[in-house]
Structure formats: C-alpha cells, structure tokens
Backbone of each chain as ProteinMPNN parsed JSONL, in Angstrom:
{"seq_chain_A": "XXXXXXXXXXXXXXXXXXXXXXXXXXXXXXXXXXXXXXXXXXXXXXXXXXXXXXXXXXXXXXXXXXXXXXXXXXXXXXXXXXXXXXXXXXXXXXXXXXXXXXXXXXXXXXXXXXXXXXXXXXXXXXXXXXXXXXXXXXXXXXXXXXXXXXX", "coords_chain_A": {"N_chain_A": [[113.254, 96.485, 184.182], [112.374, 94.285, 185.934], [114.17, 91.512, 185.353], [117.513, 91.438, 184.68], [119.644, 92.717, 182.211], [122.217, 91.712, 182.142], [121.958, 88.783, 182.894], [121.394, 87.696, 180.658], [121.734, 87.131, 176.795], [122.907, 87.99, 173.49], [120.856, 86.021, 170.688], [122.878, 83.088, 169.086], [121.814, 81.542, 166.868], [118.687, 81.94, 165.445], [116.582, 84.705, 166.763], [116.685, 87.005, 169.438], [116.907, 86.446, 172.787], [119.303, 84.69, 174.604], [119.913, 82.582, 177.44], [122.229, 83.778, 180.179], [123.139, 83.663, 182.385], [122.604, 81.825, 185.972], [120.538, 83.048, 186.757], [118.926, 83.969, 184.972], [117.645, 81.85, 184.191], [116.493, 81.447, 186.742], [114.789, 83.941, 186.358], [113.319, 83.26, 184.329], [111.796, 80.676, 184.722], [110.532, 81.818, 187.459], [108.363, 83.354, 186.217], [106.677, 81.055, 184.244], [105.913, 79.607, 186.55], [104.529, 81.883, 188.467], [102.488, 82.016, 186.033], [101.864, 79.42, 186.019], [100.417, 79.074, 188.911], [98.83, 81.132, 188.461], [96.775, 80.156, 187.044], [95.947, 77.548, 188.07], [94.686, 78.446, 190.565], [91.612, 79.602, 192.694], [90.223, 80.953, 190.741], [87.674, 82.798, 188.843], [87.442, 81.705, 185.461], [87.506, 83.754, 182.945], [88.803, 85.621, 184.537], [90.991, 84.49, 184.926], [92.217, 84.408, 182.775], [92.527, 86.992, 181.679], [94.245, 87.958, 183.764], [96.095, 86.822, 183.137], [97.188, 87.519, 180.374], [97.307, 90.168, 180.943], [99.8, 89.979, 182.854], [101.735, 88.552, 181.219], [101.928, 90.644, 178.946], [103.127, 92.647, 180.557], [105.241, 91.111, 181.039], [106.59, 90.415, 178.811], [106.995, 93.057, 177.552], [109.499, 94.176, 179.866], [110.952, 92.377, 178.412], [111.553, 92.916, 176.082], [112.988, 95.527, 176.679], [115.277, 94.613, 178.076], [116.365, 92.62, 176.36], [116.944, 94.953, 173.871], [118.857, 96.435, 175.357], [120.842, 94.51, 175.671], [121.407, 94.261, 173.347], [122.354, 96.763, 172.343], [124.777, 96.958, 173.665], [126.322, 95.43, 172.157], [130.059, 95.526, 171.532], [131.548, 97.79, 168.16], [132.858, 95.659, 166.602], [131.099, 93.225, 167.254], [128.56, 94.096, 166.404], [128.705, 94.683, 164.075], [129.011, 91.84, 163.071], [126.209, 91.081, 163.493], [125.151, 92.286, 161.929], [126.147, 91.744, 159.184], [125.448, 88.934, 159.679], [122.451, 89.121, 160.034], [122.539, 90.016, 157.025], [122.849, 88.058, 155.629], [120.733, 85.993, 156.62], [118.443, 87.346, 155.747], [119.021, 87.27, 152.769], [118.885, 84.655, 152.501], [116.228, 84.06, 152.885], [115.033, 85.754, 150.921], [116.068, 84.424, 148.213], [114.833, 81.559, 148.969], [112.319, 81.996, 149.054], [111.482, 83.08, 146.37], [112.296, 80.885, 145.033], [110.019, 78.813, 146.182], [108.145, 80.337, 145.199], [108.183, 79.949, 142.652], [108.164, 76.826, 142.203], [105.887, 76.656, 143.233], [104.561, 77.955, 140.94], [105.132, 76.194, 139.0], [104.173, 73.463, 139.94], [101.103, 74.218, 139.094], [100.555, 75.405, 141.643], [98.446, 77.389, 144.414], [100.555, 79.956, 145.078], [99.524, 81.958, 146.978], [97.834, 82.567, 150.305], [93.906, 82.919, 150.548], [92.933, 85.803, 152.508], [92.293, 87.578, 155.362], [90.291, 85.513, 156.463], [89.769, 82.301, 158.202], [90.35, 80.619, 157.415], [93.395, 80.297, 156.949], [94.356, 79.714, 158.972], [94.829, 76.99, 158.868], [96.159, 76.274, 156.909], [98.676, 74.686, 154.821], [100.485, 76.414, 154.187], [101.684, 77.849, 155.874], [103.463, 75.817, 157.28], [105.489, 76.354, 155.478], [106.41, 79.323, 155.971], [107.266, 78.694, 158.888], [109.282, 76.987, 158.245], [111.244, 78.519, 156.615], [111.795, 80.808, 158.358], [113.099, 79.03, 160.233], [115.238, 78.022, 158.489], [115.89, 81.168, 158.229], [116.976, 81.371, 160.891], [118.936, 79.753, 161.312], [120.981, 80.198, 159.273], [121.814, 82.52, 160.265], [122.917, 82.187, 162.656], [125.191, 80.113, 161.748], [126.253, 82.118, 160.016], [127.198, 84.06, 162.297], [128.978, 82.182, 163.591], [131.002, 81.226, 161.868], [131.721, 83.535, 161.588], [133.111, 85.13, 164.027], [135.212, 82.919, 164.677], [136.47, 83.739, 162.415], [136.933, 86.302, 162.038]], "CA_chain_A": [[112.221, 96.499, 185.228], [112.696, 92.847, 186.415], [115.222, 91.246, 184.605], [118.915, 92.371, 184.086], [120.506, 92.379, 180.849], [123.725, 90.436, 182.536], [121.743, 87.584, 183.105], [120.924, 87.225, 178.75], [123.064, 87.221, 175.983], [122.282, 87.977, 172.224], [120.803, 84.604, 170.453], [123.596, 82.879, 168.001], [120.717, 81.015, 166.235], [117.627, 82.658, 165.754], [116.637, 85.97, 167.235], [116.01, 87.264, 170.675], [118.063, 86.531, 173.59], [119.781, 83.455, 175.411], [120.11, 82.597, 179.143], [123.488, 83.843, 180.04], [123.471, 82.732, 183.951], [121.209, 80.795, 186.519], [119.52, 84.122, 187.277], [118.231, 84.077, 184.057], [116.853, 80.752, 184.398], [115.056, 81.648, 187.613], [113.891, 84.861, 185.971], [111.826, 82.149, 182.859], [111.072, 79.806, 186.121], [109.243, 82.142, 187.687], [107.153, 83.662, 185.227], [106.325, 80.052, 184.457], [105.446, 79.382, 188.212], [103.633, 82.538, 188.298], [101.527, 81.528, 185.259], [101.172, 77.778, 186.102], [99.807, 79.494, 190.125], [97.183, 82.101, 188.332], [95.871, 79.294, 186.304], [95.719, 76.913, 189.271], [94.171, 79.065, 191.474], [90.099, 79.019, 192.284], [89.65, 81.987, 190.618], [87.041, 82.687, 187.439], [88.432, 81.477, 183.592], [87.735, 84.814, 182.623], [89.654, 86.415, 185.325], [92.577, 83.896, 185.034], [92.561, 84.974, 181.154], [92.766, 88.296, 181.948], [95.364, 88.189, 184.676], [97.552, 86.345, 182.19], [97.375, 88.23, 179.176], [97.953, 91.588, 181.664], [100.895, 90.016, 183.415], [102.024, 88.417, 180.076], [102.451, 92.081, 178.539], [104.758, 93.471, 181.121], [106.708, 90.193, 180.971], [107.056, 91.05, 177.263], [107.878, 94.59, 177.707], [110.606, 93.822, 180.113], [112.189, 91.338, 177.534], [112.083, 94.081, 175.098], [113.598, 96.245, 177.559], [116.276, 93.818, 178.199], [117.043, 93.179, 174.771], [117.03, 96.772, 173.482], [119.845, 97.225, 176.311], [121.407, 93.571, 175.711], [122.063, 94.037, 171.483], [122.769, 98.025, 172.452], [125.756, 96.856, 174.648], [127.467, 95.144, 172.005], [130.916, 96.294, 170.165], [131.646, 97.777, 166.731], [132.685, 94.594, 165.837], [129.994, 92.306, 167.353], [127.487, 95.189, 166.15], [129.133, 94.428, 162.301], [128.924, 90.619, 162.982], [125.277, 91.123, 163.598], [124.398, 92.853, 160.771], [126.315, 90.448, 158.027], [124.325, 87.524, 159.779], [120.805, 89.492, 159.447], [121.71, 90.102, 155.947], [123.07, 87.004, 154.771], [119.567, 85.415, 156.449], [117.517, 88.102, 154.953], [119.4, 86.788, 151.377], [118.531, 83.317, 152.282], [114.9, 84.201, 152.942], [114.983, 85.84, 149.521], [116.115, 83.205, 147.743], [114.021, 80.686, 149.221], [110.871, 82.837, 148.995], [111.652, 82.997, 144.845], [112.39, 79.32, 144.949], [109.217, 78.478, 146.74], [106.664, 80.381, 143.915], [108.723, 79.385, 141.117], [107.724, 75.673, 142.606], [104.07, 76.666, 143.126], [103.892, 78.306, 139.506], [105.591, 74.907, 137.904], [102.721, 72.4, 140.407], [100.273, 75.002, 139.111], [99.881, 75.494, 143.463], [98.333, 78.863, 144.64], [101.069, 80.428, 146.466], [98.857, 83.49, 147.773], [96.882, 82.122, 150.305], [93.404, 83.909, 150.726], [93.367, 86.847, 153.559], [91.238, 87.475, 156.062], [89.714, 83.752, 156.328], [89.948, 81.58, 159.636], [90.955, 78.851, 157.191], [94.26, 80.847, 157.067], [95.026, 79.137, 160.328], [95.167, 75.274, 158.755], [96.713, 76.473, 155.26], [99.88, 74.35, 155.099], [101.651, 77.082, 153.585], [102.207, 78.144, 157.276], [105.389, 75.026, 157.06], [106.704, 76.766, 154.612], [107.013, 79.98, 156.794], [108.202, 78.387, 160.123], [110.886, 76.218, 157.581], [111.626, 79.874, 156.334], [111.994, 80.974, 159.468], [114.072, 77.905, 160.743], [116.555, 78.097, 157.741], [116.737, 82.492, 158.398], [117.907, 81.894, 162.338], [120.455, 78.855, 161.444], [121.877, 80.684, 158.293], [122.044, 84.399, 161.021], [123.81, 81.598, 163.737], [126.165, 79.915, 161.1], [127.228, 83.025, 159.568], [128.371, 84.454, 163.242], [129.789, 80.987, 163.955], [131.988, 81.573, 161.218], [132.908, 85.353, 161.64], [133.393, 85.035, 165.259], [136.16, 82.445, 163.957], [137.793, 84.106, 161.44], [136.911, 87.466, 162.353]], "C_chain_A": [[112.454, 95.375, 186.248], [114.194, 92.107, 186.166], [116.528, 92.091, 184.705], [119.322, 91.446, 182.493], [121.855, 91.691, 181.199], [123.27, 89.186, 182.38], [121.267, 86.82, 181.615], [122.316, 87.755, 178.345], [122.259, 87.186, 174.391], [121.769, 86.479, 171.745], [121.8, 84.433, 169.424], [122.249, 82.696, 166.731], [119.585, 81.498, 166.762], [117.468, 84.142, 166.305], [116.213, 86.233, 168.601], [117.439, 86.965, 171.78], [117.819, 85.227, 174.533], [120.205, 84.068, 176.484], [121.704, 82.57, 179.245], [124.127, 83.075, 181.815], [122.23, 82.272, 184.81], [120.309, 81.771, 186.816], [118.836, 83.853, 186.331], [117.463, 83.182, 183.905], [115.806, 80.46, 185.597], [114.642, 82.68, 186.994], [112.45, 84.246, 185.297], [111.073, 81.447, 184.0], [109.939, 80.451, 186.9], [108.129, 83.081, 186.9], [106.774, 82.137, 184.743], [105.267, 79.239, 185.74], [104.373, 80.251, 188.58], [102.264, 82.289, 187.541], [100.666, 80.367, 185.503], [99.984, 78.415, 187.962], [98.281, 80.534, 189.958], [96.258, 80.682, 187.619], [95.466, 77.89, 186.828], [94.893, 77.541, 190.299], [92.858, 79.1, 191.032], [89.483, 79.995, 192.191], [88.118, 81.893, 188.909], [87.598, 82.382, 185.999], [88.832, 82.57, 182.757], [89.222, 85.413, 183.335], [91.35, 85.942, 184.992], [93.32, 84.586, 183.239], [93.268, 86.487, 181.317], [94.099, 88.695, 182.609], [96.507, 87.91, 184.154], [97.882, 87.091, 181.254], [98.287, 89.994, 179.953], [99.893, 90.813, 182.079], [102.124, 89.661, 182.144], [102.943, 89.404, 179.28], [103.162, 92.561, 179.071], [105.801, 92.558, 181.084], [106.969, 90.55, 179.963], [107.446, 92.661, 177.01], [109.163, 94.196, 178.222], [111.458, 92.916, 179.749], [112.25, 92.042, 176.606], [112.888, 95.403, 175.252], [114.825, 95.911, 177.569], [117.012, 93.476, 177.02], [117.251, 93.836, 174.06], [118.57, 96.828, 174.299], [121.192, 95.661, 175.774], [122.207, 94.432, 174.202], [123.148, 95.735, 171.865], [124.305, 97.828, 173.142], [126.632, 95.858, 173.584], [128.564, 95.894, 171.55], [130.618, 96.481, 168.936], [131.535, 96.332, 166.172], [131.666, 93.164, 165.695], [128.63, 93.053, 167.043], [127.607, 94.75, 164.472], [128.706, 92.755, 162.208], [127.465, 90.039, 162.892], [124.496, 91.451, 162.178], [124.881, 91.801, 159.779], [125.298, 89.394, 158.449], [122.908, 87.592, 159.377], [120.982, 89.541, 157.606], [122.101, 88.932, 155.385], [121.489, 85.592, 155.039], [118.781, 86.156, 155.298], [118.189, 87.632, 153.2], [118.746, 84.985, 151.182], [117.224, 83.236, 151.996], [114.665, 84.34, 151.224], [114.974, 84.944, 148.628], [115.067, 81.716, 147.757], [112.423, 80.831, 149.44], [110.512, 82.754, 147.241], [111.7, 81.646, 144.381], [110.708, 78.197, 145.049], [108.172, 79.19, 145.725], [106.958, 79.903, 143.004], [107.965, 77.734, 141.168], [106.176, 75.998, 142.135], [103.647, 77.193, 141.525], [104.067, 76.887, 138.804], [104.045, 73.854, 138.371], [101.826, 73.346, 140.149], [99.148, 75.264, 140.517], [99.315, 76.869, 143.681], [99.589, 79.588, 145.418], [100.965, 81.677, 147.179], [97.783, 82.778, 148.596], [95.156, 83.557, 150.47], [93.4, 85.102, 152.028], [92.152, 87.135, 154.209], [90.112, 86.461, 156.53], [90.366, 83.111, 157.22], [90.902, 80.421, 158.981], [92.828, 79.137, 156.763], [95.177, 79.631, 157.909], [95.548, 77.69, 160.35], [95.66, 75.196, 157.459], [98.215, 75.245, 155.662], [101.139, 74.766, 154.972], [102.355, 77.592, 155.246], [103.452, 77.362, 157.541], [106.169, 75.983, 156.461], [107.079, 78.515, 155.592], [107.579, 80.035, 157.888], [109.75, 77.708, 158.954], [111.523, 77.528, 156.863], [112.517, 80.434, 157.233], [112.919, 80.26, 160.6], [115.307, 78.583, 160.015], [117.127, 79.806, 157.97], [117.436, 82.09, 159.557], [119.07, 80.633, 161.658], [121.22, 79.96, 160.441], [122.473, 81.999, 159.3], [123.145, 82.994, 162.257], [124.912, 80.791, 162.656], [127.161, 81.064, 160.654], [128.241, 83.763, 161.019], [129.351, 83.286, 163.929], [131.346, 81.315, 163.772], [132.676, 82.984, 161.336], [133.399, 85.566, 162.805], [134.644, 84.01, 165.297], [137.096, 82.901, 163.562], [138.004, 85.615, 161.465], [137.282, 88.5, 163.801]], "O_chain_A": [[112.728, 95.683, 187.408], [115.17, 92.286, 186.895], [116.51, 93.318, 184.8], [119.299, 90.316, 182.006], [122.47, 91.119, 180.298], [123.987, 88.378, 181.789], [120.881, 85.656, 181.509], [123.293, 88.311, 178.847], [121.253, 86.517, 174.157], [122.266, 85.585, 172.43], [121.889, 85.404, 168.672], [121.883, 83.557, 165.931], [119.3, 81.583, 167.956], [118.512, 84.787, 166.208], [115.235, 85.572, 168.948], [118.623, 87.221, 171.564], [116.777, 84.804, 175.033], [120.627, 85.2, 176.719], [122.411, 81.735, 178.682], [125.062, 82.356, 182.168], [121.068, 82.339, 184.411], [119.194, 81.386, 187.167], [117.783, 83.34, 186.71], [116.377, 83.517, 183.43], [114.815, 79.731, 185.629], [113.445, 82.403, 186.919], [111.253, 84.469, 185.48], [109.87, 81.627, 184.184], [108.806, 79.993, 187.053], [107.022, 83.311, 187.386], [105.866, 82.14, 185.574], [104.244, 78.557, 185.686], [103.326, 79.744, 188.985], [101.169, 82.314, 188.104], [99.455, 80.197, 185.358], [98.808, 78.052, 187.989], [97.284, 80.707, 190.659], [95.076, 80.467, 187.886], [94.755, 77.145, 186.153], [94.333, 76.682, 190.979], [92.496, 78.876, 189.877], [88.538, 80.322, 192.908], [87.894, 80.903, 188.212], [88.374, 83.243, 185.585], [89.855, 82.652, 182.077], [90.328, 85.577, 182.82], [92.395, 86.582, 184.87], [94.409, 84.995, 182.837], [94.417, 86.835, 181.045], [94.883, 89.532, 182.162], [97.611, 88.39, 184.411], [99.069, 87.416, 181.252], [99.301, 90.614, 179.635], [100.932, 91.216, 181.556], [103.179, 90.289, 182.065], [104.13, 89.262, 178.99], [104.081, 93.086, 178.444], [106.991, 92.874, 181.088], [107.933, 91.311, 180.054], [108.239, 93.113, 176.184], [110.026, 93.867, 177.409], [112.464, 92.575, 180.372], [113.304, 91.836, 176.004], [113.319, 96.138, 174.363], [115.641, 96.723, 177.133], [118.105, 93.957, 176.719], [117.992, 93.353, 173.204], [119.463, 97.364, 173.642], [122.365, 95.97, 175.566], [123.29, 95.016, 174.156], [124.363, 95.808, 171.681], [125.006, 98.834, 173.035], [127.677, 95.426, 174.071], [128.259, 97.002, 171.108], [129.763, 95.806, 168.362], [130.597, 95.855, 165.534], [131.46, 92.398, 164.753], [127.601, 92.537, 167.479], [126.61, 94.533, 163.784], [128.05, 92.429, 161.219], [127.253, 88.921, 162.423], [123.53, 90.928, 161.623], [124.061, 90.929, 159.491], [124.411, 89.016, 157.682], [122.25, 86.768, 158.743], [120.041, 89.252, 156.867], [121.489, 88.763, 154.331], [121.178, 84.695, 154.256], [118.539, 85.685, 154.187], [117.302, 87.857, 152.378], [118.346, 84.364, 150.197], [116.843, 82.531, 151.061], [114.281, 83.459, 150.455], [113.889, 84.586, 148.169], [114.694, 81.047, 146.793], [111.596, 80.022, 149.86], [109.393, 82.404, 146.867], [111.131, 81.326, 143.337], [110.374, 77.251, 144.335], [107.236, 78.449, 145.427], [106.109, 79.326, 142.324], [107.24, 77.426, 140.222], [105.543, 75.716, 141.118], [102.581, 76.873, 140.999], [103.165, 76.475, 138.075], [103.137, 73.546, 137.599], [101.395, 73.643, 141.263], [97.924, 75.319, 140.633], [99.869, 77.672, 142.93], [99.366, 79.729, 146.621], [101.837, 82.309, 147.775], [96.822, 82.334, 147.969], [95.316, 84.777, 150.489], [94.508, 84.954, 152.543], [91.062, 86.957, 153.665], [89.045, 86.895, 156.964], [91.591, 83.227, 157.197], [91.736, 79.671, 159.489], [93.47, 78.19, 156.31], [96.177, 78.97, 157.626], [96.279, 77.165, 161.189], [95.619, 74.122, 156.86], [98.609, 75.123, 156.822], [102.241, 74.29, 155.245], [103.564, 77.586, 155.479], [104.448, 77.951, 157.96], [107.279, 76.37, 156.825], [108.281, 78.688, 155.79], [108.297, 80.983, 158.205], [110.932, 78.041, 159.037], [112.672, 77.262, 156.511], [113.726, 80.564, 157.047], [113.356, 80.809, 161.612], [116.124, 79.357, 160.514], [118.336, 80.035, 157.95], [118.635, 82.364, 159.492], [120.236, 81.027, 161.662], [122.13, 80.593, 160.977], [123.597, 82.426, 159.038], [124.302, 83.367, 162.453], [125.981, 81.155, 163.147], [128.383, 81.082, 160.797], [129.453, 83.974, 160.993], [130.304, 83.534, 164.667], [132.304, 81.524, 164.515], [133.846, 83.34, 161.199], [134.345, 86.352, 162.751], [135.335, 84.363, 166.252], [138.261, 82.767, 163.936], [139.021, 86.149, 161.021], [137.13, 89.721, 163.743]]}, "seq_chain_B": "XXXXXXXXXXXXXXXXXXXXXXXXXXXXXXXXXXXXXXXXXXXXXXXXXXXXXXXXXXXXXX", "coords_chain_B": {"N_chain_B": [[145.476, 95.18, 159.542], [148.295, 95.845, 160.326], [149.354, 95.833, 164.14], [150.924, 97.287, 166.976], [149.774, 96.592, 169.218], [149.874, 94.139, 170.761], [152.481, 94.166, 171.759], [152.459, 97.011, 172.971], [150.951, 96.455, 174.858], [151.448, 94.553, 176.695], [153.607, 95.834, 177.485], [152.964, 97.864, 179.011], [151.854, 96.052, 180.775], [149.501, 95.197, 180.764], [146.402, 93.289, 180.861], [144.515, 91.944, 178.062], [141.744, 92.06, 178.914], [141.468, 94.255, 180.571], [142.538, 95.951, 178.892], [140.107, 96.525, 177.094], [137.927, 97.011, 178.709], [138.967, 99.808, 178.9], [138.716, 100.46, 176.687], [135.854, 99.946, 176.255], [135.311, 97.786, 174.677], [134.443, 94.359, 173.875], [136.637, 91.861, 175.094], [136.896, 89.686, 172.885], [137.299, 91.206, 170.648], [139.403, 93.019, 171.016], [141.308, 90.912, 170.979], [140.888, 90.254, 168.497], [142.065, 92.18, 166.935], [144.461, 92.572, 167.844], [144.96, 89.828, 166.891], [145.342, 90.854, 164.12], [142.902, 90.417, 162.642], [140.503, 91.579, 162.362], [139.945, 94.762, 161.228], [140.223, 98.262, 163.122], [137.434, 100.247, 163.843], [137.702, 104.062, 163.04], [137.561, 105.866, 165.189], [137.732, 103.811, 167.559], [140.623, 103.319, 167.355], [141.751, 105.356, 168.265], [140.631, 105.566, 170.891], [142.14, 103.306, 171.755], [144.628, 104.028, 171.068], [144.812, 106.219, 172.643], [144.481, 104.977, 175.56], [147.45, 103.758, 175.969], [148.603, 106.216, 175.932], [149.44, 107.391, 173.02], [150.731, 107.769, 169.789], [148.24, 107.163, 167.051], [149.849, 106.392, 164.836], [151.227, 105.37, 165.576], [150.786, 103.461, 166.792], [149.338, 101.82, 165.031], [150.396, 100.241, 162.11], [151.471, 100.049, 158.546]], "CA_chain_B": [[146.166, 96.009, 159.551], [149.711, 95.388, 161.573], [149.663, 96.94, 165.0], [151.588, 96.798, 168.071], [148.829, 96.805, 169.986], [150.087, 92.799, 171.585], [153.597, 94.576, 172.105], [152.037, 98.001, 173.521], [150.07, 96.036, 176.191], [152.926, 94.023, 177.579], [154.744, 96.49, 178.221], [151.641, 98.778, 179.514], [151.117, 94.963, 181.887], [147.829, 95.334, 180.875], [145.552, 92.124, 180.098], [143.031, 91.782, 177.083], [140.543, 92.26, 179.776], [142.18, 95.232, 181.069], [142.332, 97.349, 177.701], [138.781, 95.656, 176.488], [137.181, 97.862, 179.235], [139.08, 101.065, 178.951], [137.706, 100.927, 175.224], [134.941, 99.183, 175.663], [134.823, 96.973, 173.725], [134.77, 92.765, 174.235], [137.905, 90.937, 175.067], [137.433, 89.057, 171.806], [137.234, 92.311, 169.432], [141.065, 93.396, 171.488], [141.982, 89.407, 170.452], [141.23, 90.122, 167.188], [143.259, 93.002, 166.444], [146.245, 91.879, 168.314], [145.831, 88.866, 165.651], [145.153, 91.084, 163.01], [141.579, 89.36, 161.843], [139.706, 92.695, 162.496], [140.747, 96.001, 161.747], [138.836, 98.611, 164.553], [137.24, 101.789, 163.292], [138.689, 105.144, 163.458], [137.091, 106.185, 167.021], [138.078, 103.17, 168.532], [141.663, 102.995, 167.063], [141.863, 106.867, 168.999], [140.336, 104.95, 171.701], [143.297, 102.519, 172.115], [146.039, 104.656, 171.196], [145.001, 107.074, 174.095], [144.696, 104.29, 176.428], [148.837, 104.076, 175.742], [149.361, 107.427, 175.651], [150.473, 107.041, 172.051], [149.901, 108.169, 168.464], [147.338, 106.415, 166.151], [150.204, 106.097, 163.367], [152.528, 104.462, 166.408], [149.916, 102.029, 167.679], [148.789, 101.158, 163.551], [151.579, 100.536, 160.823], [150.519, 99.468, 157.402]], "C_chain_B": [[147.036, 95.432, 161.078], [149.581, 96.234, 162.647], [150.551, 96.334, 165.821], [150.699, 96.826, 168.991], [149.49, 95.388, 170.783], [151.255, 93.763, 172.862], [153.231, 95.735, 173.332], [151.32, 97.098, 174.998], [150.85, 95.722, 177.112], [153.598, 95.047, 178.021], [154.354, 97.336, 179.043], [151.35, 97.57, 181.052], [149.638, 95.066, 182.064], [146.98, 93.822, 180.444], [144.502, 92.596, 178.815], [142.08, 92.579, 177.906], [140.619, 93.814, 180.114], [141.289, 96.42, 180.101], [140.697, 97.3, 176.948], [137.854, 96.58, 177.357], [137.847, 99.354, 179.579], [138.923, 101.488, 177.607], [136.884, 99.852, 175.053], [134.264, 98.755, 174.611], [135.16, 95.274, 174.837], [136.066, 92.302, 174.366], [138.27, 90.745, 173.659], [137.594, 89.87, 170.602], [139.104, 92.94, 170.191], [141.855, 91.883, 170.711], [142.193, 89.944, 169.328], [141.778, 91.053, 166.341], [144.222, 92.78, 166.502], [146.229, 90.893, 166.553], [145.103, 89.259, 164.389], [144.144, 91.022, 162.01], [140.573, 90.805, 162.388], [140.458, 94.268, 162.437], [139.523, 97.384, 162.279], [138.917, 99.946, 163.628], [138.087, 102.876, 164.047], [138.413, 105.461, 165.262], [137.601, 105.139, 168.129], [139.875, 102.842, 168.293], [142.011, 104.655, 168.109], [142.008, 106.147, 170.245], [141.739, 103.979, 173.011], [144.77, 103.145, 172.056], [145.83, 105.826, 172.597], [144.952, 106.612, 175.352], [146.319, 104.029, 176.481], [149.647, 104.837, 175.832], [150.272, 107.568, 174.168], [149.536, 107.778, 170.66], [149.292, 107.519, 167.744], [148.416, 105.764, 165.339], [151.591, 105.6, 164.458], [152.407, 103.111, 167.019], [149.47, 101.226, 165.939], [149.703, 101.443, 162.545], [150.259, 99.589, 159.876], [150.756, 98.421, 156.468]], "O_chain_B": [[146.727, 94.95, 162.167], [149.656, 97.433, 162.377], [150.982, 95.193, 165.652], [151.244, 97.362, 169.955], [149.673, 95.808, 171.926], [151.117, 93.985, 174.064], [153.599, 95.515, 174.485], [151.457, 97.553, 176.133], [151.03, 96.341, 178.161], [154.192, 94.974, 179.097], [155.155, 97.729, 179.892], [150.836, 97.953, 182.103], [148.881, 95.038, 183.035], [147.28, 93.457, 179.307], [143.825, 93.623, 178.849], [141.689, 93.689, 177.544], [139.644, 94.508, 179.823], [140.319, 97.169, 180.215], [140.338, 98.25, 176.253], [136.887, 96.997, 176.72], [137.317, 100.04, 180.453], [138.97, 102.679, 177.3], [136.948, 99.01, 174.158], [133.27, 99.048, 173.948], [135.743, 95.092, 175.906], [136.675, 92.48, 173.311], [139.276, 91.194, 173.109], [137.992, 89.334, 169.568], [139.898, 93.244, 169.3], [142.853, 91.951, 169.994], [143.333, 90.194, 168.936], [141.971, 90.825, 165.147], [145.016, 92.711, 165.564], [146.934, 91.04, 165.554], [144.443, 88.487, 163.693], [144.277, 91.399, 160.846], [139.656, 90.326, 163.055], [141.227, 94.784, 163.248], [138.345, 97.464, 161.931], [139.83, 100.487, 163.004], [138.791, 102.815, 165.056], [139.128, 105.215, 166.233], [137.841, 105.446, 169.296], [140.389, 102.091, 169.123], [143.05, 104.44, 168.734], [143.113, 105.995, 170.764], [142.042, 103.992, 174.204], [145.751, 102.869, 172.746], [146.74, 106.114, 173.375], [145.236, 107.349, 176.296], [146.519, 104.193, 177.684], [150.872, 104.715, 175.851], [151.481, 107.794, 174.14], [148.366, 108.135, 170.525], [150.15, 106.672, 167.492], [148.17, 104.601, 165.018], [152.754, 105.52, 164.063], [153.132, 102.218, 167.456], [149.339, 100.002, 165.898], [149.885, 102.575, 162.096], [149.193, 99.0, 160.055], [149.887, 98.114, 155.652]]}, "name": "protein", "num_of_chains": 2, "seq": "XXXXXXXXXXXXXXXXXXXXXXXXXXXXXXXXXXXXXXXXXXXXXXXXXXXXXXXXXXXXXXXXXXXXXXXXXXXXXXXXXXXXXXXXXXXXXXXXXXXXXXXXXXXXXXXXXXXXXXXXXXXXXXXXXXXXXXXXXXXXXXXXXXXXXXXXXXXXXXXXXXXXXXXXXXXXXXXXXXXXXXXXXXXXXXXXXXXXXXXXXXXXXXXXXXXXX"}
C-alpha cells in the first residue's frame, strides 16, 4: 500500500522485518511524525485516540503486507534456512518452558498464573516470557548466522 | 554434490548475479552450489541446467 518490500529485509534476530535502505527509515520516520503531529495537534483526547488507533491499523496492515511479500520472495534455500532457525527456536522455547516448571515445582512456585485477572498485568512471570522470547529470536538469528556460513 | 556449475558460467561469461536472476534465486544460494555447501532442489537444478542449455546429469556429477 505504502511501503515497498525493497526497502525491508527479513529480521536475522527476532521476527519481523529489518530496514534494508534509507527509504525504509523515512517510511518508520514518518509514521512517527505523523503520530507525534495527531497527538500534538488541538484536537479532543478522544479524537486523537481514535485517529491513532485507526491510522495505527493500516500502518499494521501494510507491514503485514510487506512482510507476507518480503519472507514470500525468498529462495529455496533461504526459505530452508528459515525454517531450521524457527525450529531450532521453537526447541529452545521447549526446553526452557520444561526447565522453567520443573524450577517452579522444586520452589513449590505456582507456574499457572490466574486468567482473566488485571493482576495478570504485574505477575512477574511476564520476565520469564519476554526472556523466552529474547532467547527464541537470538537462538532463530544464531542458527541463520551459522547456516548462512556454512550453508 | 560436485557440479560444474563455476566452470559452466565462465564459459557462458555469466556472473553469479547474472544466473541468480535467470533462476531466481539469491546470489548467495548460486555461491553456494558453485562451492558445493548447498545442494539445490530438483526444479531449480532444471532451472540452471536450462539456463546453459545443458542436461541436469551434465551440469550435476556425483
């Protein structure tokens, strides 16, 4: 829609997609600029809410757009390089998901927190899913480090 | 898997770059056949031998 897929590039680390040239860096700039100008402007709090969340959504479409077309455009072999990295995270996750109750059963910790409860939002188990989440994108950017290497 | 795919190019005066977009694929997926560290599925081994004008089992020894 906005965006071109030239101006991104798959992410090594983590998921989603890196700035591949300066376009791409004015593309983030001005949606930034845009945002910081509705929420500057001497309009109602509501309204500015509103205007963001709307404009928000098509920015997020057209990065799902863009990345749909980005990953779709690689080769066999950077298509294969992709997949080993997802599953050797998705193994790490595993692992460190089994690791992490085994812990909470030994400190007799809960590791279910309750569901549906605001207090969800200040649990601390939430670390343990961003450090989850950390260790899946490095382990998915190490493994293509290495296959992009030797492969 | 051994090809001549380095040999075949040279003599074709074709670059990496060249043959990389008449089977699209990446530069570095043509690299890594030449040096052997990837071997390319069937469709794209077609791919490259008909960019040559050549047979699959002339462009891939074993």
């Amino acid at each position: 829609m906005f965006g071109k897929p030239e101006w991104f590039t798959p992410r090594k680390f983590g998921w989603g997609l890196g700035v591949r040239s300066w376009q791409g860096f004015a593309y983030i700039a001005v949606i930034a600029f845009i945002i910081s100008a509705v929420w500057a402007s001497p309009i109602a709090k509501d309204a500015k809410m509103l205007a963001s969340i709307i404009f928000l959504a098509v920015v997020a479409l057209d990065f799902i757009d863009i990345m749909r077309t980005v990953y779709s455009r690689l080769d066999e072999r950077e298509q294969k390089h992709q997949l080993i990295a997802e599953r050797n995270a998705s193994f790490v996750a595993v692992a460190a998901l089994i690791a992490y109750v085994i812990l909470s059963m030994l400190s007799n910790m809960p590791a279910k927190t309750t569901p549906f409860s605001w207090d969800i939002m200040w649990n601390p188990q939430w670390f343990v899913l961003m450090g989850l989440l950390v260790l899946m994108g490095v382990t998915k950017g190490v493994t293509l480090l290495v296959l992009e290497r030797e492969n | 898997m051994k090809n001549k795919l380095r040999e075949l190019r040279a003599r074709h005066r074709m670059t990496q770059d060249d043959l990389a977009k008449i089977a699209k694929v990446s530069r570095q997926t043509i690299n890594a056949i030449e040096n052997e560290k990837y071997d390319p599925s069937l469709p794209l081994a077609f791919s490259l031998a008909r960019a040559f004008k050549c047979k699959i089992e002339d462009l891939f020894l074993q």
